[in-house]
N, C-alpha and C positions, 0 to 999 in steps of 0.2 A: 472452460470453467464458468461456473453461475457467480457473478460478484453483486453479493446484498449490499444495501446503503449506495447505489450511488447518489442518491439525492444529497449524501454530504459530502459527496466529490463536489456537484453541482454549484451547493453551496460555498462550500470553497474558495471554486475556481469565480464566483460572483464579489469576493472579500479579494482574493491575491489574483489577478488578471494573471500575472506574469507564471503564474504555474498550469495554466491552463493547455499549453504543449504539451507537456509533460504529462502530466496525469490523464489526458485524452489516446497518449499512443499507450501508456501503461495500461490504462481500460480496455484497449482494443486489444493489445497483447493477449491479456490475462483473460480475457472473452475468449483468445482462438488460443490459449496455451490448454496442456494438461499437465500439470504440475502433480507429480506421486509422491514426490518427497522435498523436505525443505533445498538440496540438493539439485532438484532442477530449476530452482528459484536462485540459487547461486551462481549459476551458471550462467543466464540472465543478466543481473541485478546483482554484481558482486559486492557493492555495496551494500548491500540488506544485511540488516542484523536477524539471525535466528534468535527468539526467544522462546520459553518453555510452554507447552500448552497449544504448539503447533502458530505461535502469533509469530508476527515479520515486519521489521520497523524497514523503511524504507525511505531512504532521503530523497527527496524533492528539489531540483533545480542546486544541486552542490551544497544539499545540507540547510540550506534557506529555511526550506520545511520539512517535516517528516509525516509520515502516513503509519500508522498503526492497523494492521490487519493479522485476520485468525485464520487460519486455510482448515479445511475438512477434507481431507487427500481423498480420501477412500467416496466422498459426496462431491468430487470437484466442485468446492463452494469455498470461495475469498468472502468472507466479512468486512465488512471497511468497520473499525473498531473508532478510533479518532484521527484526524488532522489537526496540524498545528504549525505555527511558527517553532522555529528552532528555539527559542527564549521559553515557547509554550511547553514544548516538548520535556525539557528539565523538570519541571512540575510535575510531569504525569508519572503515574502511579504503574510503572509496567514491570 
């Protein structure tokens, strides 16, 4: 899969150190995964929430953070949409 935005994984992980595990082997994953359907992302990441419009919330370190992303099955291409703290997360508009 081709994952757009990591520069605000980057970012990020330069704000919360402590999710930087995490979000570096989820990169590598999601680089050597091929994901067809929300379904192989569950299988994974049984935590991830499926949302409409192909997006996939994804908790970080036990829910601490979350990761907003859009997948393009058919273009194997992950969007990174937003990150946030868990407090942040409730805010967002998804």
């Amino acid at each position: 899969m081709k994952v757009v935005g990591v520069k605000k994984i980057k970012e990020f992980i330069l704000k919360h150190a402590d999710s930087k595990n995490w979000l570096t082997s989820w990169l590598a994953e999601v680089r050597d995964g091929e994901w067809e359907h929300p379904n192989d992302v569950k299988l994974r990441y049984s935590s991830a929430s499926i949302l409409s419009d192909n997006r996939l919330i994804f908790n970080i370190k036990g829910n601490k953070y979350r990761m907003e992303v859009q997948v393009a099955y058919k273009n194997k291409v992950v969007v990174i949409k937003q990150l946030g703290t868990h407090a942040e997360y409730v805010r967002w508009d998804t």
